[in-house]
HTML snippet that shows the backbone in 3Dmol.js (N, CA, C, O; Angstrom):
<script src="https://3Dmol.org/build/3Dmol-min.js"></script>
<div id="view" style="width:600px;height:400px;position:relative"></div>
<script>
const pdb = `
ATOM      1  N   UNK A   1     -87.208 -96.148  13.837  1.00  0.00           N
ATOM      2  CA  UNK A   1     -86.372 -96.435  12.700  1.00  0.00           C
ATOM      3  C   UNK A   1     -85.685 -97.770  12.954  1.00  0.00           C
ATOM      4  O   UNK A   1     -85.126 -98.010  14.024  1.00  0.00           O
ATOM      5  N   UNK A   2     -85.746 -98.689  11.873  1.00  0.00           N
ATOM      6  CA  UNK A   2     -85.025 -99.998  11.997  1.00  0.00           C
ATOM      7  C   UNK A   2     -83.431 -99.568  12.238  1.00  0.00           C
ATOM      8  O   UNK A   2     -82.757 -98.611  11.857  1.00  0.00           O
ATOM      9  N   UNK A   3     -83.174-100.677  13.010  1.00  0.00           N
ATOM     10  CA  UNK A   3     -81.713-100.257  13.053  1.00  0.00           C
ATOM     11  C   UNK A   3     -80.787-100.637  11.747  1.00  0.00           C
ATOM     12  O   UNK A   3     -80.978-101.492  10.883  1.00  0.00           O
ATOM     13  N   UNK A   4     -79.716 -99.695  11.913  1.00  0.00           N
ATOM     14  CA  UNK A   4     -78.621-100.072  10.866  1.00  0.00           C
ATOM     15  C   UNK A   4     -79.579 -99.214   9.349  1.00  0.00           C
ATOM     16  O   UNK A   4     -79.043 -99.074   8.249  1.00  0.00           O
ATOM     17  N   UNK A   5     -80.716 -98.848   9.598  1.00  0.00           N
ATOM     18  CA  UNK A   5     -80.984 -98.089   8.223  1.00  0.00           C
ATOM     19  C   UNK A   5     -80.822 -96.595   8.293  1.00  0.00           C
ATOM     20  O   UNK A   5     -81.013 -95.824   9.234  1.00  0.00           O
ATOM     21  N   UNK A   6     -80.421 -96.380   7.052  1.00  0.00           N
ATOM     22  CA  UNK A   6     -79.658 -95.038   6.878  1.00  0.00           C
ATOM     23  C   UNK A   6     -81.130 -93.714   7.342  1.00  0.00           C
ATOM     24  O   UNK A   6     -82.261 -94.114   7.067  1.00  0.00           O
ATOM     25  N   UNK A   7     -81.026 -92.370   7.949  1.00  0.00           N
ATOM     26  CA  UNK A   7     -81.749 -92.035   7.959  1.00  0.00           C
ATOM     27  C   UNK A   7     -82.345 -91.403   6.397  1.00  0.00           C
ATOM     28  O   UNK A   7     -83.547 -91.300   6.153  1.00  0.00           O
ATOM     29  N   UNK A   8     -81.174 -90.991   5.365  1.00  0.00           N
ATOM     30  CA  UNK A   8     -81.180 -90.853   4.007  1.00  0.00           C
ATOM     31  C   UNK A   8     -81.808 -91.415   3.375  1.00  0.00           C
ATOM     32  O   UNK A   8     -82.083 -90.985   2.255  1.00  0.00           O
ATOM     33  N   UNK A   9     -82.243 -92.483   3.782  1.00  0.00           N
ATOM     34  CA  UNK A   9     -82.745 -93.271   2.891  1.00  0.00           C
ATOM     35  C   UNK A   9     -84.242 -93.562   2.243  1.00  0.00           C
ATOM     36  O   UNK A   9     -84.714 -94.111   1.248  1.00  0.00           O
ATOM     37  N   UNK A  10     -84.864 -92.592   3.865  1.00  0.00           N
ATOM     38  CA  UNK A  10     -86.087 -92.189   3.610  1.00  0.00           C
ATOM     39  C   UNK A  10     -86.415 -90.378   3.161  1.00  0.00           C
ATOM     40  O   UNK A  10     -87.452 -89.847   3.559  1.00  0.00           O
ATOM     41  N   UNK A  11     -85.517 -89.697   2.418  1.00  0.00           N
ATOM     42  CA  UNK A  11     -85.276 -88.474   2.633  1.00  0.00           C
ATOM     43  C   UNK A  11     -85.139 -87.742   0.583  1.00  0.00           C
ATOM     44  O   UNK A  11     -84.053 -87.556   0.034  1.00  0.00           O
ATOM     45  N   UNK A  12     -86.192 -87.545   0.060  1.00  0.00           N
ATOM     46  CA  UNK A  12     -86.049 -87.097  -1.360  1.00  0.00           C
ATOM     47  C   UNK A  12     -84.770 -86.077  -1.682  1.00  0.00           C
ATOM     48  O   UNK A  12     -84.483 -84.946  -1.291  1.00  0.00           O
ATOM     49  N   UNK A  13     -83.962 -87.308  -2.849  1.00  0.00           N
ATOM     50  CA  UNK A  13     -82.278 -86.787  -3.171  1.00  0.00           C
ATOM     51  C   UNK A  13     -82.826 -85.218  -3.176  1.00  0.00           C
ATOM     52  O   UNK A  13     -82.176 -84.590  -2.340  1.00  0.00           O
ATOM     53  N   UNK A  14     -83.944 -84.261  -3.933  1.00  0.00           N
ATOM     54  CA  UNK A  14     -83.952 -83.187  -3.943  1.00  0.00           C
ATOM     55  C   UNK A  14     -83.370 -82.240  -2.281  1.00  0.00           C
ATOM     56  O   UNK A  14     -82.741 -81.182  -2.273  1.00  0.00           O
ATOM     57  N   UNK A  15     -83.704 -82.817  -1.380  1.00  0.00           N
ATOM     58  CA  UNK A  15     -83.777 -82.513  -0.095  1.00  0.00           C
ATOM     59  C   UNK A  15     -82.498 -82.416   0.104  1.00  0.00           C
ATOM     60  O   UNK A  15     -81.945 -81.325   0.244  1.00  0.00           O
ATOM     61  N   UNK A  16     -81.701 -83.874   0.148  1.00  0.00           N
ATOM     62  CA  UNK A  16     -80.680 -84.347   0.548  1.00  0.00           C
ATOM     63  C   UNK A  16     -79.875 -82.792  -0.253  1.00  0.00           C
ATOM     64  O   UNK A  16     -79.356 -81.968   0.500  1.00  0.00           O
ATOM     65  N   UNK A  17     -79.868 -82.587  -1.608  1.00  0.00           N
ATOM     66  CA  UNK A  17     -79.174 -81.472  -1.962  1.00  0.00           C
ATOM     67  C   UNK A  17     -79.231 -80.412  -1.558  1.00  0.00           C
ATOM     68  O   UNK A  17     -78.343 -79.566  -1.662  1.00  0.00           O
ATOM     69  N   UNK A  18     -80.575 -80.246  -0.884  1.00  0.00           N
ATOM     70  CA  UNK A  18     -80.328 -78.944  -0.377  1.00  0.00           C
ATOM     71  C   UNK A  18     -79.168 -79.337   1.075  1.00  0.00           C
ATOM     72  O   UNK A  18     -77.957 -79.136   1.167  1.00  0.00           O
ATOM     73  N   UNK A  19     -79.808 -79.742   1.723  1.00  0.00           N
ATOM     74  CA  UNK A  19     -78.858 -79.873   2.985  1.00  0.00           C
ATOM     75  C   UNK A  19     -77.535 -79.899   2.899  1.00  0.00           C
ATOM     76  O   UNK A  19     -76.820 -79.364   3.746  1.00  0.00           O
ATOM     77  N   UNK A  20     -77.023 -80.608   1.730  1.00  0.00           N
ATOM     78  CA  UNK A  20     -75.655 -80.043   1.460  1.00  0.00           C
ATOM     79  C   UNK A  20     -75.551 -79.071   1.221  1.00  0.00           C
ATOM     80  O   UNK A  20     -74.946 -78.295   1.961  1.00  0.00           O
ATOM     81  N   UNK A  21     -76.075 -78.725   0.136  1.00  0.00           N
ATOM     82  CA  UNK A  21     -76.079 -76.997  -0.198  1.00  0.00           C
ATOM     83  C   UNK A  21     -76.141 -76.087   1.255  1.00  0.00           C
ATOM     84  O   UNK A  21     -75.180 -75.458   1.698  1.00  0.00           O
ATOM     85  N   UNK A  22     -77.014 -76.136   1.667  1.00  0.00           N
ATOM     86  CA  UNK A  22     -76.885 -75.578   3.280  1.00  0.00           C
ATOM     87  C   UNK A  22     -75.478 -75.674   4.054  1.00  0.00           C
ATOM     88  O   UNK A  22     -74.746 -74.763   4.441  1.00  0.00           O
ATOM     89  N   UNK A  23     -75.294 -77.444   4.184  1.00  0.00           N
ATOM     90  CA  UNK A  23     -73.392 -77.277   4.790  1.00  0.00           C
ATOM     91  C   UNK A  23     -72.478 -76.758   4.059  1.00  0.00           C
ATOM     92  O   UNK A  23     -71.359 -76.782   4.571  1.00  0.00           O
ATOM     93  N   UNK A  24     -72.584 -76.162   2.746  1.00  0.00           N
ATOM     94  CA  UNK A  24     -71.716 -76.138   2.522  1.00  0.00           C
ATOM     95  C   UNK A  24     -71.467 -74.286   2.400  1.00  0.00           C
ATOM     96  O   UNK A  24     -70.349 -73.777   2.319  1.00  0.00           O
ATOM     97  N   UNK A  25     -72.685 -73.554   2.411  1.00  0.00           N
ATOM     98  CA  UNK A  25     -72.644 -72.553   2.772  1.00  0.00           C
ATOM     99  C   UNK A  25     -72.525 -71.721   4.131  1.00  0.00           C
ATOM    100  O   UNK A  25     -72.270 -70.525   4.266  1.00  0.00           O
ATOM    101  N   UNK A  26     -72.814 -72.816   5.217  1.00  0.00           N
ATOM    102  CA  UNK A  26     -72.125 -72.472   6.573  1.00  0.00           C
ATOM    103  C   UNK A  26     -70.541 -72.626   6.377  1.00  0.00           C
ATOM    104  O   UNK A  26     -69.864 -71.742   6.900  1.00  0.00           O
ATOM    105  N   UNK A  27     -69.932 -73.547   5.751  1.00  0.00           N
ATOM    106  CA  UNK A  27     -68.715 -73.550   5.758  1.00  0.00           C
ATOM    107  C   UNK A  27     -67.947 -72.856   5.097  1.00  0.00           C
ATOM    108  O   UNK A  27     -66.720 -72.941   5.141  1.00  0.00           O
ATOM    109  N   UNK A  28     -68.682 -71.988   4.316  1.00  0.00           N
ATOM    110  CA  UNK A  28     -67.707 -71.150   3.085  1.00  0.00           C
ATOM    111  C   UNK A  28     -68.100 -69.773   4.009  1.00  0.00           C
ATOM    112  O   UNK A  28     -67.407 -68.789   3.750  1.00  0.00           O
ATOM    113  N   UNK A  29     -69.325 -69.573   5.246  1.00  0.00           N
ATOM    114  CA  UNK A  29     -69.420 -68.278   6.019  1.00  0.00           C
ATOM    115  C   UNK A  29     -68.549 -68.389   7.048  1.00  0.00           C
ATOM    116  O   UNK A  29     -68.022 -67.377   7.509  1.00  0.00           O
ATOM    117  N   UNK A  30     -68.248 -69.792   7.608  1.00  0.00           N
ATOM    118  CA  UNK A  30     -67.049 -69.972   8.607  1.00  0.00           C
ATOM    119  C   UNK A  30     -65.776 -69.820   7.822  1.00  0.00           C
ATOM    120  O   UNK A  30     -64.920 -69.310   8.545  1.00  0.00           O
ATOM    121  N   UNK A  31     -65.334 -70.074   6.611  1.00  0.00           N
ATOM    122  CA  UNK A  31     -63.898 -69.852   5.995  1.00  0.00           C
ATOM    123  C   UNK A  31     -63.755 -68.082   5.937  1.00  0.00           C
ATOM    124  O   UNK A  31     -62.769 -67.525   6.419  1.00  0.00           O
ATOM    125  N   UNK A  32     -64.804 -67.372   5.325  1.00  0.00           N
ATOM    126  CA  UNK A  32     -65.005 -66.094   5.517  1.00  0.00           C
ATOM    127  C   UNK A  32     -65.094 -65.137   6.785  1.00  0.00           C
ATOM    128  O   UNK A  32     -65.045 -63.909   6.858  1.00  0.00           O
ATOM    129  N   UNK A  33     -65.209 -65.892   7.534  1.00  0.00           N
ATOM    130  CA  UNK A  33     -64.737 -65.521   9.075  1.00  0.00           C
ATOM    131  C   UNK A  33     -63.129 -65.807   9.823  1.00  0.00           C
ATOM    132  O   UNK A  33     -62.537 -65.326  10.789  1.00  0.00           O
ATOM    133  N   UNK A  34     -62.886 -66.646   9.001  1.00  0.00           N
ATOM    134  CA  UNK A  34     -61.476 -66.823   9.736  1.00  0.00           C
ATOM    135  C   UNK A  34     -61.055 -67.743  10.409  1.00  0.00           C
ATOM    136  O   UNK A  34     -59.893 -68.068  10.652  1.00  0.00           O
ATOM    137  N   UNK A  35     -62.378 -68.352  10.846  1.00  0.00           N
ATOM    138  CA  UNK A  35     -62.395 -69.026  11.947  1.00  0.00           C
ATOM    139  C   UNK A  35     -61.997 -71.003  11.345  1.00  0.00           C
ATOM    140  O   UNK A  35     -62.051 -71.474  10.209  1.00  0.00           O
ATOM    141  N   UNK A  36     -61.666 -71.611  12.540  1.00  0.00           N
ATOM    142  CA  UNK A  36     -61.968 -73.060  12.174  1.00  0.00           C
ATOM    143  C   UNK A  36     -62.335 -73.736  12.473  1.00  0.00           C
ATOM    144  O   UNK A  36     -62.276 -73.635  13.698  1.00  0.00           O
ATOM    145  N   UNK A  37     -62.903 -74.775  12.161  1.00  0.00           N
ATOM    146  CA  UNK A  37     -63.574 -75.652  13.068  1.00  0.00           C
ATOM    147  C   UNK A  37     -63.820 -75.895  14.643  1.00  0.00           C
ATOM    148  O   UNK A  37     -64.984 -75.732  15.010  1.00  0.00           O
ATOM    149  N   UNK A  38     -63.037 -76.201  15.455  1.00  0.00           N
ATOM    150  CA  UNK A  38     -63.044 -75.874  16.783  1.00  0.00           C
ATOM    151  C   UNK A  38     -63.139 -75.026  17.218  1.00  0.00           C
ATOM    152  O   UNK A  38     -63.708 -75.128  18.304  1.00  0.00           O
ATOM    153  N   UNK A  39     -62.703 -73.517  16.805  1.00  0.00           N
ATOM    154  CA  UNK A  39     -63.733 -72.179  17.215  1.00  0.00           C
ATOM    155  C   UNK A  39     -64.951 -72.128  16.848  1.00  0.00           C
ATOM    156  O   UNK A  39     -65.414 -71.086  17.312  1.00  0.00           O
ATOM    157  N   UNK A  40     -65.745 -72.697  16.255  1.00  0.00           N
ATOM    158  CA  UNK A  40     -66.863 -72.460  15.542  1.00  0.00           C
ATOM    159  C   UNK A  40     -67.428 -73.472  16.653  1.00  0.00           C
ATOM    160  O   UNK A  40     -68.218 -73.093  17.518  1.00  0.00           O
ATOM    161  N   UNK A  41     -66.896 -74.965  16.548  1.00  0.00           N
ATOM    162  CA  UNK A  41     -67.825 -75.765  18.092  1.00  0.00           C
ATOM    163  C   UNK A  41     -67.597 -75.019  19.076  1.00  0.00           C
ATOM    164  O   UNK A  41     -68.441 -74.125  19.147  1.00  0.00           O
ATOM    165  N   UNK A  42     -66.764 -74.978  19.943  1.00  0.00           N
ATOM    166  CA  UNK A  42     -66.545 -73.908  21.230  1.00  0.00           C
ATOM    167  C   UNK A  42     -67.380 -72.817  21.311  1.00  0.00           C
ATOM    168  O   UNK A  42     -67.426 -72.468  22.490  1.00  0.00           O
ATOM    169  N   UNK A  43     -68.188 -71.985  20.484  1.00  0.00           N
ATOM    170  CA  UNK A  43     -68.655 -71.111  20.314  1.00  0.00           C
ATOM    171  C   UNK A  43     -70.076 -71.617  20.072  1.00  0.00           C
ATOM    172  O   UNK A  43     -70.949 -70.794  20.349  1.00  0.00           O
ATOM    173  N   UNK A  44     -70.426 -72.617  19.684  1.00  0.00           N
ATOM    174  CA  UNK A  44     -72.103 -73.832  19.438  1.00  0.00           C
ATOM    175  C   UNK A  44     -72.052 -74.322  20.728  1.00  0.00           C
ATOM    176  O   UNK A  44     -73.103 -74.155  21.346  1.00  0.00           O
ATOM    177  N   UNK A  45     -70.790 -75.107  21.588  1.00  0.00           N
ATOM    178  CA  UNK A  45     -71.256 -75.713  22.235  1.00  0.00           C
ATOM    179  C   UNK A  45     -71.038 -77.092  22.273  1.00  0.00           C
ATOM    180  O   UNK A  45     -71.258 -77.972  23.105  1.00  0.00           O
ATOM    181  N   UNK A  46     -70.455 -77.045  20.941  1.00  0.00           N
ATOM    182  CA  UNK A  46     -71.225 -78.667  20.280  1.00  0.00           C
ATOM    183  C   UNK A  46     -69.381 -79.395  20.153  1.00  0.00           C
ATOM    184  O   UNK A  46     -68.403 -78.803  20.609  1.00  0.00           O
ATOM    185  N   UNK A  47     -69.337 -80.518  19.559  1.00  0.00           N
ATOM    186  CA  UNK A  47     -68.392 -81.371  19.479  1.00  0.00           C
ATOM    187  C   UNK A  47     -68.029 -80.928  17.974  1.00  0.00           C
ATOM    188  O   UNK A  47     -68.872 -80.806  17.085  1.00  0.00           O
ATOM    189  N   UNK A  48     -66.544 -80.689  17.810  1.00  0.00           N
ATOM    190  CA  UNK A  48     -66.046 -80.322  16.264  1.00  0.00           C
ATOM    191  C   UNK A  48     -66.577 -81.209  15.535  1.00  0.00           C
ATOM    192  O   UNK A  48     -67.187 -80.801  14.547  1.00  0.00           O
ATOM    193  N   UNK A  49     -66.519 -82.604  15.774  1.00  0.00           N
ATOM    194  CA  UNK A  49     -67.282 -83.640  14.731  1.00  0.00           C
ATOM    195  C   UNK A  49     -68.540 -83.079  14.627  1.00  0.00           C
ATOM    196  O   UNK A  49     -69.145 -83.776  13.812  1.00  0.00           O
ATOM    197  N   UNK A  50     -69.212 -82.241  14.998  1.00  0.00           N
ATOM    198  CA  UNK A  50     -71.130 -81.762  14.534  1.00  0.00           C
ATOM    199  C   UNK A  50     -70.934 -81.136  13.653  1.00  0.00           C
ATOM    200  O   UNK A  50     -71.546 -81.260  12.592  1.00  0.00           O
ATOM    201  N   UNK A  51     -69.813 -80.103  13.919  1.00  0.00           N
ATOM    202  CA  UNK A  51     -69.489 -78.853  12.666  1.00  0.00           C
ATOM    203  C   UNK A  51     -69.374 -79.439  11.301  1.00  0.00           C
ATOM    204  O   UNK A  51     -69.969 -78.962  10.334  1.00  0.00           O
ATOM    205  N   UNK A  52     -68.371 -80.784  11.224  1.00  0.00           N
ATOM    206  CA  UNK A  52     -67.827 -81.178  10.343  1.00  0.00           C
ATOM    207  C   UNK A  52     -69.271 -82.215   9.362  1.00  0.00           C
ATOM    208  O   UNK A  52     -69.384 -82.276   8.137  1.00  0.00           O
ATOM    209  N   UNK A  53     -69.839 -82.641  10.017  1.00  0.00           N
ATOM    210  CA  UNK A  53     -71.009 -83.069   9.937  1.00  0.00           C
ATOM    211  C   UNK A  53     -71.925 -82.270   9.410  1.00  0.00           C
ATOM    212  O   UNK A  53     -72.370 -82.641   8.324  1.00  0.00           O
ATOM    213  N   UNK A  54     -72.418 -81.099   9.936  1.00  0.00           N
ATOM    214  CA  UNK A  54     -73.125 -79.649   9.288  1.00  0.00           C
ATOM    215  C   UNK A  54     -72.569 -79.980   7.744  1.00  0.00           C
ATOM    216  O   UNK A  54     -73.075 -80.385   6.697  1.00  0.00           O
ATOM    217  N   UNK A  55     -71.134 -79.546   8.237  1.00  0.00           N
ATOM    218  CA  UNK A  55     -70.648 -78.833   6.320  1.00  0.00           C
ATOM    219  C   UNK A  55     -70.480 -79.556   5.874  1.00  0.00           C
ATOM    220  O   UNK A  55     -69.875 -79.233   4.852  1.00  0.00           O
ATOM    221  N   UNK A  56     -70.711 -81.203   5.958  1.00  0.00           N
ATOM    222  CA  UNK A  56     -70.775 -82.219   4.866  1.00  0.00           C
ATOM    223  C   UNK A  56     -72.246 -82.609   4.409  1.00  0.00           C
ATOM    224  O   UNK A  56     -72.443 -83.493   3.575  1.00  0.00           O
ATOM    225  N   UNK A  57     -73.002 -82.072   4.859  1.00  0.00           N
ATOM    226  CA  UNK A  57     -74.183 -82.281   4.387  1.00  0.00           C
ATOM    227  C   UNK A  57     -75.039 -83.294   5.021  1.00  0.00           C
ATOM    228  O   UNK A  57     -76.075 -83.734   4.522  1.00  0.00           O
ATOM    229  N   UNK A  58     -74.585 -83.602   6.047  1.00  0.00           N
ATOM    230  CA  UNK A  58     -75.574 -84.977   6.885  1.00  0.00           C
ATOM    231  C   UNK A  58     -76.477 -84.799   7.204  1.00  0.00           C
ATOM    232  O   UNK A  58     -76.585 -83.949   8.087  1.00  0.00           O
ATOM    233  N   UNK A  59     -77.689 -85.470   6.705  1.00  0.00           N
ATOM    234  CA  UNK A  59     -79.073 -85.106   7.322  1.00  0.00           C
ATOM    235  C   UNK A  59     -79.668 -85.487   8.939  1.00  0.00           C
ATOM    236  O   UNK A  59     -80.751 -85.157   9.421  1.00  0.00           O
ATOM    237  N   UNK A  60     -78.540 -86.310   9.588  1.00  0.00           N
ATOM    238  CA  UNK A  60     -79.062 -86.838  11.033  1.00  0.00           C
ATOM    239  C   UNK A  60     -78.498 -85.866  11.994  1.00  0.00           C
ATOM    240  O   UNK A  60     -78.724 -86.070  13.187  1.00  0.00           O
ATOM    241  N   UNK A  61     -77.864 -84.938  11.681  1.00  0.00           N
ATOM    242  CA  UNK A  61     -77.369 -83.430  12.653  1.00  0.00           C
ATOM    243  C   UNK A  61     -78.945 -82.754  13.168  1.00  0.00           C
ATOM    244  O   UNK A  61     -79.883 -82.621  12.382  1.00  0.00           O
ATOM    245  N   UNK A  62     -78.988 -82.463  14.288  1.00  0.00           N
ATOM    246  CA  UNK A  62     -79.807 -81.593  14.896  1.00  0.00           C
ATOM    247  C   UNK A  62     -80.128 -80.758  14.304  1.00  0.00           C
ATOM    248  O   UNK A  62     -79.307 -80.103  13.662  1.00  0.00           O
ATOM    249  N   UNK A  63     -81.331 -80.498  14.301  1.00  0.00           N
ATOM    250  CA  UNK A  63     -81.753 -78.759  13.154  1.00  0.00           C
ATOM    251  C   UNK A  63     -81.187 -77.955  14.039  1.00  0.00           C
ATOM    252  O   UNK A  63     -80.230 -77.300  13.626  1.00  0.00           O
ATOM    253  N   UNK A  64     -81.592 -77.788  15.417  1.00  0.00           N
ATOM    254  CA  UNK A  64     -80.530 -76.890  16.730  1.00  0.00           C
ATOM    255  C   UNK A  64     -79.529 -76.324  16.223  1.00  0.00           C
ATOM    256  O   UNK A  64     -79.418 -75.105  16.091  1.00  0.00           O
ATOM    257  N   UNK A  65     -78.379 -77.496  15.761  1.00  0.00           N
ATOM    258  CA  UNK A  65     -77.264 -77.165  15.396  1.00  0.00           C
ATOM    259  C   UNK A  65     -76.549 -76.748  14.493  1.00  0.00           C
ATOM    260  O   UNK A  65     -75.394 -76.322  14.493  1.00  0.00           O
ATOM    261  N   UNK A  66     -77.747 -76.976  13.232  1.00  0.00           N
ATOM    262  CA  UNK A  66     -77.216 -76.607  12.162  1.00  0.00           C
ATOM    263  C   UNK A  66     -78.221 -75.053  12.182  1.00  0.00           C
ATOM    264  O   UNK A  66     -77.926 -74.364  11.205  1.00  0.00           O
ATOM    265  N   UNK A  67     -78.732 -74.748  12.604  1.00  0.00           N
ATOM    266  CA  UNK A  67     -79.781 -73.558  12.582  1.00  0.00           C
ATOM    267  C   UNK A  67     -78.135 -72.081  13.636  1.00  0.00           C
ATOM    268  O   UNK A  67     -77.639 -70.992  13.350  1.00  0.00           O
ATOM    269  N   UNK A  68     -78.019 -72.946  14.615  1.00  0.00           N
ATOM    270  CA  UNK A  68     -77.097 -72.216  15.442  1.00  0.00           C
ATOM    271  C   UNK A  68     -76.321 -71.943  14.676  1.00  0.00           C
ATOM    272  O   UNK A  68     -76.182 -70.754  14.392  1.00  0.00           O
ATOM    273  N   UNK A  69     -75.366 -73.127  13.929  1.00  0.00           N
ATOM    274  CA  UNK A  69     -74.153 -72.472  13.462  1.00  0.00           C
ATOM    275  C   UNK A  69     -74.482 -71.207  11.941  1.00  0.00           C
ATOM    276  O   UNK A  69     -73.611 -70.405  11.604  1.00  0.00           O
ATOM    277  N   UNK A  70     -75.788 -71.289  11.266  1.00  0.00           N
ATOM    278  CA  UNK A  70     -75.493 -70.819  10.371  1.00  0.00           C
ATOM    279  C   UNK A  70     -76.133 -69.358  11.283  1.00  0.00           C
ATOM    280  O   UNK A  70     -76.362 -68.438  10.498  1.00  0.00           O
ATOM    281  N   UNK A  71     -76.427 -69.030  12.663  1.00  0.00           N
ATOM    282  CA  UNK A  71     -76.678 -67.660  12.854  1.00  0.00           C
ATOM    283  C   UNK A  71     -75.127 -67.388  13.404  1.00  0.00           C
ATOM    284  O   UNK A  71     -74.876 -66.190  13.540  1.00  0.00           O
ATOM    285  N   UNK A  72     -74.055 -68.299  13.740  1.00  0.00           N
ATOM    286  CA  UNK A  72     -73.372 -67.421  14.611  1.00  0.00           C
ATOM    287  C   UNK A  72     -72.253 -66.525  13.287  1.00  0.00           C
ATOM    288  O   UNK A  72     -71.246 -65.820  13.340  1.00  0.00           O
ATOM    289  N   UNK A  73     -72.897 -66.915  12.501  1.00  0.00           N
ATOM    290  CA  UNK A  73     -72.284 -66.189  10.942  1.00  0.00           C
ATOM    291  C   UNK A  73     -73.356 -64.806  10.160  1.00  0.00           C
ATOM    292  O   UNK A  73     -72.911 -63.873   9.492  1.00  0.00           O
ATOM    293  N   UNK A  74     -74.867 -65.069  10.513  1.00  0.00           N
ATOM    294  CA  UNK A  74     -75.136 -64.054  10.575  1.00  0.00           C
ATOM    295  C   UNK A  74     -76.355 -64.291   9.139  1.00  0.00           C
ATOM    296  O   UNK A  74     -77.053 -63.508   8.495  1.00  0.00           O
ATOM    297  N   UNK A  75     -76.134 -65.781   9.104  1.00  0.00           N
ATOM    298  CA  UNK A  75     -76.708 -66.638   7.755  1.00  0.00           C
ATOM    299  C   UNK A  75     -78.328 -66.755   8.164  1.00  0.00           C
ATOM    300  O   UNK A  75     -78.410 -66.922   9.381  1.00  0.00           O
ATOM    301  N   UNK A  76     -79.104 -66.734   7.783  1.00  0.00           N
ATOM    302  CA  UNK A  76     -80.605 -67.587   8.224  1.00  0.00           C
ATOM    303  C   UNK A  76     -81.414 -68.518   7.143  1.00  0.00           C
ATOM    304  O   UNK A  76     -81.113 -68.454   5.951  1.00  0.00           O
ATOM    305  N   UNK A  77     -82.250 -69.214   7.519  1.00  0.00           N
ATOM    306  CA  UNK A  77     -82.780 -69.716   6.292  1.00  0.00           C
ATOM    307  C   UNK A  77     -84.620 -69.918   7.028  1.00  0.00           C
ATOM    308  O   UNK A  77     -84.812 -70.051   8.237  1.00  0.00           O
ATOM    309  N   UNK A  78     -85.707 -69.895   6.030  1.00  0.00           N
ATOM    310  CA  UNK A  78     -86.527 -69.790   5.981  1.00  0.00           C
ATOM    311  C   UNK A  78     -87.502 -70.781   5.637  1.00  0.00           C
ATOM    312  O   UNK A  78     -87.569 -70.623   4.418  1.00  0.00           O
ATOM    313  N   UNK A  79     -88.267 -71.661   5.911  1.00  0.00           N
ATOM    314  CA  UNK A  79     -88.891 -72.778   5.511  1.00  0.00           C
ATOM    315  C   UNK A  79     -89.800 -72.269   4.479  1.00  0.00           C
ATOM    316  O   UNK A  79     -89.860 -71.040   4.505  1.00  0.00           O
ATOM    317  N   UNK A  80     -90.548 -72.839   3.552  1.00  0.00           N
ATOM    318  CA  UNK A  80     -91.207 -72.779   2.613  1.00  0.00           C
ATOM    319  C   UNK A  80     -92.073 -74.207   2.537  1.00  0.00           C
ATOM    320  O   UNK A  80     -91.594 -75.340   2.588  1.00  0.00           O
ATOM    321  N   UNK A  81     -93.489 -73.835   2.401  1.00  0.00           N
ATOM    322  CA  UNK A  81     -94.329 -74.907   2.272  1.00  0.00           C
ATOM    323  C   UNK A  81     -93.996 -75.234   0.722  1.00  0.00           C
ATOM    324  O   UNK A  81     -93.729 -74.372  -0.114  1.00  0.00           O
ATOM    325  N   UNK A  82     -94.055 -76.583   0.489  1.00  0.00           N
ATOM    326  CA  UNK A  82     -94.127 -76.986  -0.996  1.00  0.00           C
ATOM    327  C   UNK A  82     -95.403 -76.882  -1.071  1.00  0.00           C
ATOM    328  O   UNK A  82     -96.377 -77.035  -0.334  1.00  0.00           O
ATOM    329  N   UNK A  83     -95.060 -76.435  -2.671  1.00  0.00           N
ATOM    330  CA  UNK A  83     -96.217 -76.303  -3.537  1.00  0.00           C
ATOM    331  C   UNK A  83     -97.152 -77.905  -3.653  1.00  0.00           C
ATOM    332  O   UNK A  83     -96.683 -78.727  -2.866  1.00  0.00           O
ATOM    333  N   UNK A  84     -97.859 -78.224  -4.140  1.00  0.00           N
ATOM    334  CA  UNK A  84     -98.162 -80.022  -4.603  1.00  0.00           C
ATOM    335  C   UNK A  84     -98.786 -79.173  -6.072  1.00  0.00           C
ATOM    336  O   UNK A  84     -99.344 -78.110  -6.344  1.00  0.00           O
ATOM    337  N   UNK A  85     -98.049 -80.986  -7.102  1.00  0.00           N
ATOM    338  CA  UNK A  85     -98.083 -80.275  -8.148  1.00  0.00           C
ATOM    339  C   UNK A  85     -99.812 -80.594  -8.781  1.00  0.00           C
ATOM    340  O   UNK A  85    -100.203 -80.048  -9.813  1.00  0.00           O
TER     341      UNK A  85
END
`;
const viewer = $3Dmol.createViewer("view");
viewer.addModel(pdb, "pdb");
viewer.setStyle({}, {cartoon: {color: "spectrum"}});
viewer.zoomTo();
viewer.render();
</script>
């Protein structure tokens, strides 16, 4: 990847929405837990800035990490081949 280019930039907006959609449903299973941010890293492993990163929707977060946090809630998600139209 050239430097200084966004990884987004090669990434279809359809996509990009889901991945938010994704952070933003780890973060509404972490508000439903109680918990906050720094319990939720402490418990990944990971640096509170990853969490915060997850639930904003960033596509350059580790799948690792965003896969971890949405099990330590109890969440999963499933890949799906696209169709071609």
């Amino acid at each position: 990847m050239a430097q200084g280019k966004r990884i987004s930039a090669d990434i279809p907006e359809a996509v990009l929405q889901s991945i938010r959609e994704l952070g933003a449903a780890a973060k509404q299973a972490r508000l439903q837990a109680g918990e906050g941010q720094a319990a939720a890293a402490a418990r990944l492993g990971v640096h509170v800035q990853t969490i915060g990163r997850i639930e904003a929707g960033e596509p350059g977060v580790a799948i690792g990490h965003v896969l971890g946090l949405l099990a330590l809630y109890g969440m999963t998600t499933k890949a799906q081949a696209a169709r071609k139209p």
